[in-house]
N, C-alpha and C positions, 0 to 999 in steps of 0.2 A: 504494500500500500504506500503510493506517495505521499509528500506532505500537501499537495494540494486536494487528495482523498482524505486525510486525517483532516484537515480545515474544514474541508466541506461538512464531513460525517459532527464531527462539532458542533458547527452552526446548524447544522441537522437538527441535532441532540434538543439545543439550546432552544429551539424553534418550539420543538414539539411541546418541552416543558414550558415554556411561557401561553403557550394554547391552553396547556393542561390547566394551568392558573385561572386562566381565565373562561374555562368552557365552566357551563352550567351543568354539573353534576347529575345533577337531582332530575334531570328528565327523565322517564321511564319507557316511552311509546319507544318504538322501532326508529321510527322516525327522528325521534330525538338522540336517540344512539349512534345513527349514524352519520349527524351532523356536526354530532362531539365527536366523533374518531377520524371524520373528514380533517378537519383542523389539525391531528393529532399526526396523522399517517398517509394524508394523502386519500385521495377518490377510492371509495371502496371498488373490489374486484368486478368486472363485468360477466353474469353470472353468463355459463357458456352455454346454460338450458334452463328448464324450469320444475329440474328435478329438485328433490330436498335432499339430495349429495353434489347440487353445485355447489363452488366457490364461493356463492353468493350468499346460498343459505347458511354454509357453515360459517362463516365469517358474522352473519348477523348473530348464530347463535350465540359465540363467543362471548362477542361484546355483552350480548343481553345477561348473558351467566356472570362474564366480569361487572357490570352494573352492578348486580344482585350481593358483590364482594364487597363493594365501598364501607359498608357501613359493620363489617365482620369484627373491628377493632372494641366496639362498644357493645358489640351484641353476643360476640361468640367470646368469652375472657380465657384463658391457660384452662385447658380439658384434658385428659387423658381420652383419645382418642382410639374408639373398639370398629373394628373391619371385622365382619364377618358373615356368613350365609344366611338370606332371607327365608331360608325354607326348612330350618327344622323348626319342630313342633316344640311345644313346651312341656311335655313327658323327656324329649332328647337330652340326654348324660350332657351334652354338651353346652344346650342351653341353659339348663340347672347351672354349671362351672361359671357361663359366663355371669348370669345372673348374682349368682355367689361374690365374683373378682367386683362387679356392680356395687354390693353390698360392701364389700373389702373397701374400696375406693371411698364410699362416703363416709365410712365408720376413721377415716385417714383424713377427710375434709377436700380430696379432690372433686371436680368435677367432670362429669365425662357428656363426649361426643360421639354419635354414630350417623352410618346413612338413612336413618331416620323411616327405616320398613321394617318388617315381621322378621321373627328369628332371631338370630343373634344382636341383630339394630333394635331388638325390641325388648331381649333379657339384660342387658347392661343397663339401659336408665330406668326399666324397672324394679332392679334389685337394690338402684342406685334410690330410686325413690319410698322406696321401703322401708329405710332407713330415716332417709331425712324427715319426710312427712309424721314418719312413725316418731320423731324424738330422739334418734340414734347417738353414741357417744359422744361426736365430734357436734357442737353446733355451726360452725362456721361457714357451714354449706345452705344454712335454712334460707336467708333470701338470692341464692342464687337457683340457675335454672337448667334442666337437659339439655343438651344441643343436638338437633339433627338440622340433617344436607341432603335432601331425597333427592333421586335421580327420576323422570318423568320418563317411565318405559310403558308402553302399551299393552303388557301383559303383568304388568307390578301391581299389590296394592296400594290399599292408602298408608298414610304418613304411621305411625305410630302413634298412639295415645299416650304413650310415659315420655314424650318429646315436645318439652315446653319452649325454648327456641328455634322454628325451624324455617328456613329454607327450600324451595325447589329449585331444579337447576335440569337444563336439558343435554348439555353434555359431561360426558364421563371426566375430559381433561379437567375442566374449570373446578369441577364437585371435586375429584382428587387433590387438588391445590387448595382448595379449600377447607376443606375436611382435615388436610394437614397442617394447614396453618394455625398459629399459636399453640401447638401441640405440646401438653406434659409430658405423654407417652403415646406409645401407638401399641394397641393388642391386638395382634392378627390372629382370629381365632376359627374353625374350621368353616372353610365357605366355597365355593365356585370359581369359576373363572376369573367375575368381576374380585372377588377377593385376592385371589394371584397377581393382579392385577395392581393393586391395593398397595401391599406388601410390596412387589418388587419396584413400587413408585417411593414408597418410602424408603426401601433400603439404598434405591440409585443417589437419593437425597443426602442421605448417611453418607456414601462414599464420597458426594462432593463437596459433604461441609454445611451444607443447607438444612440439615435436618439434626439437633442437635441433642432429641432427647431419645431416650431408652424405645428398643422398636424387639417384642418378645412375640414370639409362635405360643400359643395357647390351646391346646398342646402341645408339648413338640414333637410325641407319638404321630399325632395324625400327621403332619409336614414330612416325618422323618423318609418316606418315600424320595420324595423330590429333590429334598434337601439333599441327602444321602447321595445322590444320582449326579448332581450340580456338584458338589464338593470334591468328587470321584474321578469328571471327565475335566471342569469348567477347573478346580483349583488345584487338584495334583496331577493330572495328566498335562494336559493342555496350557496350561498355566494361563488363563486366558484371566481369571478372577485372584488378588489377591485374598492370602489367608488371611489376613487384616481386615480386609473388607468383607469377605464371607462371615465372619464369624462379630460383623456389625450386629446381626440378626442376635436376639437374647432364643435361650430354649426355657420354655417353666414347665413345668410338669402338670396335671391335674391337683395340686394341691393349691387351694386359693393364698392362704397367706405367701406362700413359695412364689404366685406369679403376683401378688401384689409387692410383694419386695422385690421384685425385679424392676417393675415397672416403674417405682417412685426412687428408683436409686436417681444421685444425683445427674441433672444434662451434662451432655459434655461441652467443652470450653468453645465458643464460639469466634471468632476475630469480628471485633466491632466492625471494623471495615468493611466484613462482606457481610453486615447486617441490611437488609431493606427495611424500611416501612412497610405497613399494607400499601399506602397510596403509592409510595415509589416502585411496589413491585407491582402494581395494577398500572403502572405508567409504560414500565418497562413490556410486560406483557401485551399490553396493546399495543405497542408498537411492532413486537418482532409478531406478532399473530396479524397484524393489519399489512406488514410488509412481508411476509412469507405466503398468505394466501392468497394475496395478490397478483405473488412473482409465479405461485403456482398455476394460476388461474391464467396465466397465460404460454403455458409449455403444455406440451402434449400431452395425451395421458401416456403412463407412463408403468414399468415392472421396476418395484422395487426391488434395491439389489443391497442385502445388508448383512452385517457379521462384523464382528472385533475391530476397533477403532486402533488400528495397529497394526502392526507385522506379526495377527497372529497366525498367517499363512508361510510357509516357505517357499522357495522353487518346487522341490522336488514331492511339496505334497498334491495326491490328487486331486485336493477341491478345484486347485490352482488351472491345473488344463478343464477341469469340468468348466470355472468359471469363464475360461477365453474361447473355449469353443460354446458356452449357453450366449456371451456379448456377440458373438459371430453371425449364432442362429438367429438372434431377436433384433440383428442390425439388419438382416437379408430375408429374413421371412416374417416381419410384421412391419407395422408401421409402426409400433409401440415407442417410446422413448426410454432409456434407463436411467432411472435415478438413483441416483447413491445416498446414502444417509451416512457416510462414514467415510476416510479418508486413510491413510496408511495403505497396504497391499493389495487389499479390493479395489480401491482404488485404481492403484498404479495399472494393473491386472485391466480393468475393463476400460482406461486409458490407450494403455499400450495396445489392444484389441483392437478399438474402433478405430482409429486416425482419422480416417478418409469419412466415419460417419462422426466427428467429434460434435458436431453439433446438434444428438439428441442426446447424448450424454451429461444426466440433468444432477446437477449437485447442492443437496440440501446438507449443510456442514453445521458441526457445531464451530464456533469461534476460534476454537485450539486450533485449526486448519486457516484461519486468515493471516495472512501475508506468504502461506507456501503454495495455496490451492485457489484460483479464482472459480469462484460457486455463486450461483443462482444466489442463493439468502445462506446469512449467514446466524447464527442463534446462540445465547446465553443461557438461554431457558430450555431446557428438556423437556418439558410441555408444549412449547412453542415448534417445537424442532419436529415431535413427532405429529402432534399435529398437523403439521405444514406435508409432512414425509408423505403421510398416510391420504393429504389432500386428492382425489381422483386418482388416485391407485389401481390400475387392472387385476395386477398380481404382483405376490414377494418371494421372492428367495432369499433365507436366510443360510449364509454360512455359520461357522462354529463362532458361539457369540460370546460378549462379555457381559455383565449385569446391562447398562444400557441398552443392548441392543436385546439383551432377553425380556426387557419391561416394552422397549417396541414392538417386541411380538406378544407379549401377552396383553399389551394393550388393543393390538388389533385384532386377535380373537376371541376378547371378551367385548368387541362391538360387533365383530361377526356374527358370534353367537346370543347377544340381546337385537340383533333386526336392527343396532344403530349404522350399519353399515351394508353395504351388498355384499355378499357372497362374493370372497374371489377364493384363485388356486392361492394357498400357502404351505410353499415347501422348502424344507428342510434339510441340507445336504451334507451328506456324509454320518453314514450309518454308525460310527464308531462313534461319534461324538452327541448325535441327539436322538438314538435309539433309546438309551437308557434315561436322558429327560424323558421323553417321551413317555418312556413304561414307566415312570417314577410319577410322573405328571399323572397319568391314568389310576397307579395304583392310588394316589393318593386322594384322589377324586372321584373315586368308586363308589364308597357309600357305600352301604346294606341292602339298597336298592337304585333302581335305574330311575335318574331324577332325584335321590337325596341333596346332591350338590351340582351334579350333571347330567345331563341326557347321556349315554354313554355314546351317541353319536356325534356328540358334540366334538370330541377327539379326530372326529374325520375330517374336521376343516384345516389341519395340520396334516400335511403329508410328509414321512419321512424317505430319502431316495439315498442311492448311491452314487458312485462319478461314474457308471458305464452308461456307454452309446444309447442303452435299453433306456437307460434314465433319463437323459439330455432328451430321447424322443417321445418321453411321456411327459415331460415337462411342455417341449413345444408344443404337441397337442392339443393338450390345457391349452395352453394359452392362447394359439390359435382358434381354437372352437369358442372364445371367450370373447379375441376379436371378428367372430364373424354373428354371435350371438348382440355384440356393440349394435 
């Protein structure tokens, strides 16, 4: 980047916040949304149809969710924050625990937050309010309130009734950012996809510093599939995940005081420096979400192309020729574009591939990549970044990932799998490395029955492949049938 790119980006900067000053807040219509983010980021995106997965509609949802944020400083105060499955009953071992750890919490004078539905979002501030209403040890908690963040799905119930603050929100990103903001602790406790989902959004947070307090599996029986499977290929084989950062995740056992003491042990040390406000991170967020779906909204659609932010591939391994001759196939037999969300070896790989096609080669970067990689948007925010990825996506391939890019695939199949998104192919390459996610991911999401936590065809939206020719031409296929289905 020149220094007359650093002036400009500056006086960018400087622009936007002085808008920010002055725009009126407090509108809530659509309309009024988007004439505060005009000011902010520039003409929102020109929707490229009048589907409700253009660039147009995700983009208004955004804002309307970040709207819904402003006022989270005053209304949502430090909670210990519970993740977990809408759909056990209240007989289930596990919703009794979480109810329990509920009760643990108040009798301690925390207060907690959930996504604000049935099941485990509904035994936490139940058990929570059991307590307080009832007179419970601690008084400290009596005029304060539950917090829920419901997400607005077409097959959901209603809100919770032991949820005295709450929220709606229509998409997944904004409610995750939400739901972890101001956070005591986070209890990830047994749940579905969107829970996976949950968890590996907090723990990304953990490893980059943003996330500063105690993040525990409750139980860590039920995780131990998945977990066990990620520790196995991701941090001692592969070395794709530090043991420092795996091991961010707490384990508590079924014993409630055991996962209450985990949970209130003290945060960890934060650098004032990388602290935001709400207002300043709803500032920043608007921005890289008003210029990322934007820049998207105008590239083609496109086959996500994603795995390890890094040299975690070498010459000589397989995925490496898999992934030069899959940029070959999808430069000469579609019109599709490839986007990267990552930069180091995949990169280089489907660089050195296209040449002659380099300009569908579409690049959505985190920041660490500005000044070596010129890309389409560039991102601070990890919500912002997959957002923008996932924008008009046909299909993904993921290589062997790191936590990041495994929170961008489970965020994409826990929108696949609630109807927030279209059905695409997502596959998974290299058998040695995400067979065993895979079977860990299933085992652990099994349940006692089909539907406890998952459909068990849910799993089918994830396909696992190998590097031979067989593979590469059932990949094309998909894809193909997917663009002539377009």
């Amino acid at each position: 980047m020149n220094d007359h790119d650093s002036r400009h980006n500056k006086a960018a900067i400087k622009r936007w916040h002085n808008a920010y000053q002055r725009a009126l807040i407090t509108l809530h219509s659509n309309n009024g949304v988007v004439r505060i983010f005009e000011s902010l980021v520039g003409s929102p995106p020109v929707p490229s149809d009048n589907s409700s997965s253009s660039a147009y509609q995700v983009y208004i949802a955004l804002l309307s969710d970040l709207q819904r944020m402003q006022d989270f400083d005053s209304r949502y105060p430090l909670a210990v924050v519970a993740f977990g499955s809408a759909r056990l009953t209240k007989e289930d071992r596990y919703y009794v625990l979480a109810r329990d750890v509920g009760k643990g919490l108040a009798d301690r004078g925390y207060l907690v937050r959930t996504g604000a539905g049935p099941g485990i979002m509904d035994a936490v501030p139940e058990g929570w309010k059991s307590v307080v209403v009832g007179g419970g040890s601690d008084g400290s908690c009596l005029k304060e309130k539950t917090q829920g963040i419901r997400i607005e799905l077409p097959f959901e119930q209603a809100i919770s009734a032991s949820i005295d603050t709450k929220t709606m929100m229509s998409t997944f990103s904004i409610r995750r950012t939400a739901l972890i903001w101001n956070s005591r602790a986070i209890a990830v406790f047994p749940g579905g996809m969107g829970t996976i989902n949950e968890l590996f959004e907090a723990w990304v947070g953990a490893c980059d510093g943003k996330v500063v307090c105690p993040i525990a599996v409750v139980p860590n029986s039920f995780y131990k599939p998945l977990l066990d499977s990620i520790e196995h290929v991701a941090v001692e084989e592969r070395k794709l995940i530090k043991a420092s950062d795996f091991h961010l995740v707490l384990n508590a056992g079924e014993n409630v005081d055991e996962a209450v003491q985990l949970l209130i042990q003290p945060m960890r040390y934060k650098d004032s420096g990388t602290q935001f406000t709400l207002r300043e991170k709803l500032i920043y967020l608007r921005h890289e979400l008003g210029r990322g779906i934007t820049a998207v909204s105008r590239l083609d659609p496109a086959v996500i192309v994603m795995g390890s932010d890094g040299d975690c591939l070498s010459e000589s391994d397989r995925e490496v020729q898999f992934l030069s001759d899959l940029t070959t196939s999808l430069l000469n037999k579609t019109s599709f574009g490839i986007r990267l969300g990552v930069a180091g070896m995949i990169h280089n790989v489907v660089t050195k591939t296209a040449q002659r096609h380099h300009n569908r080669i579409q690049r959505i970067l985190m920041t660490e990549a500005m000044g070596f990689i010129e890309a389409d948007a560039y991102f601070e925010s990890r919500s912002a970044h997959c957002e923008t990825l996932l924008c008009n996506a046909k299909a993904a391939v993921f290589f062997p990932s790191d936590l990041p890019a495994l929170n961008v695939l489970f965020a994409l199949v826990c929108e696949i799998q609630t109807r927030r998104r279209r059905r695409m192919h997502v596959f998974l390459v290299g058998r040695e490395y995400w067979q065993p996610i895979f079977d860990g991911l299933a085992k652990t999401l099994k349940g006692e029955y089909d539907g406890q936590y998952i459909k068990h065809t849910d799993m089918n939206i994830m396909t696992v492949i190998g590097t031979t020719q067989h593979d590469l031409n059932m990949v094309m296929e998909a894809i193909n049938a997917h663009e002539e289905d377009s």
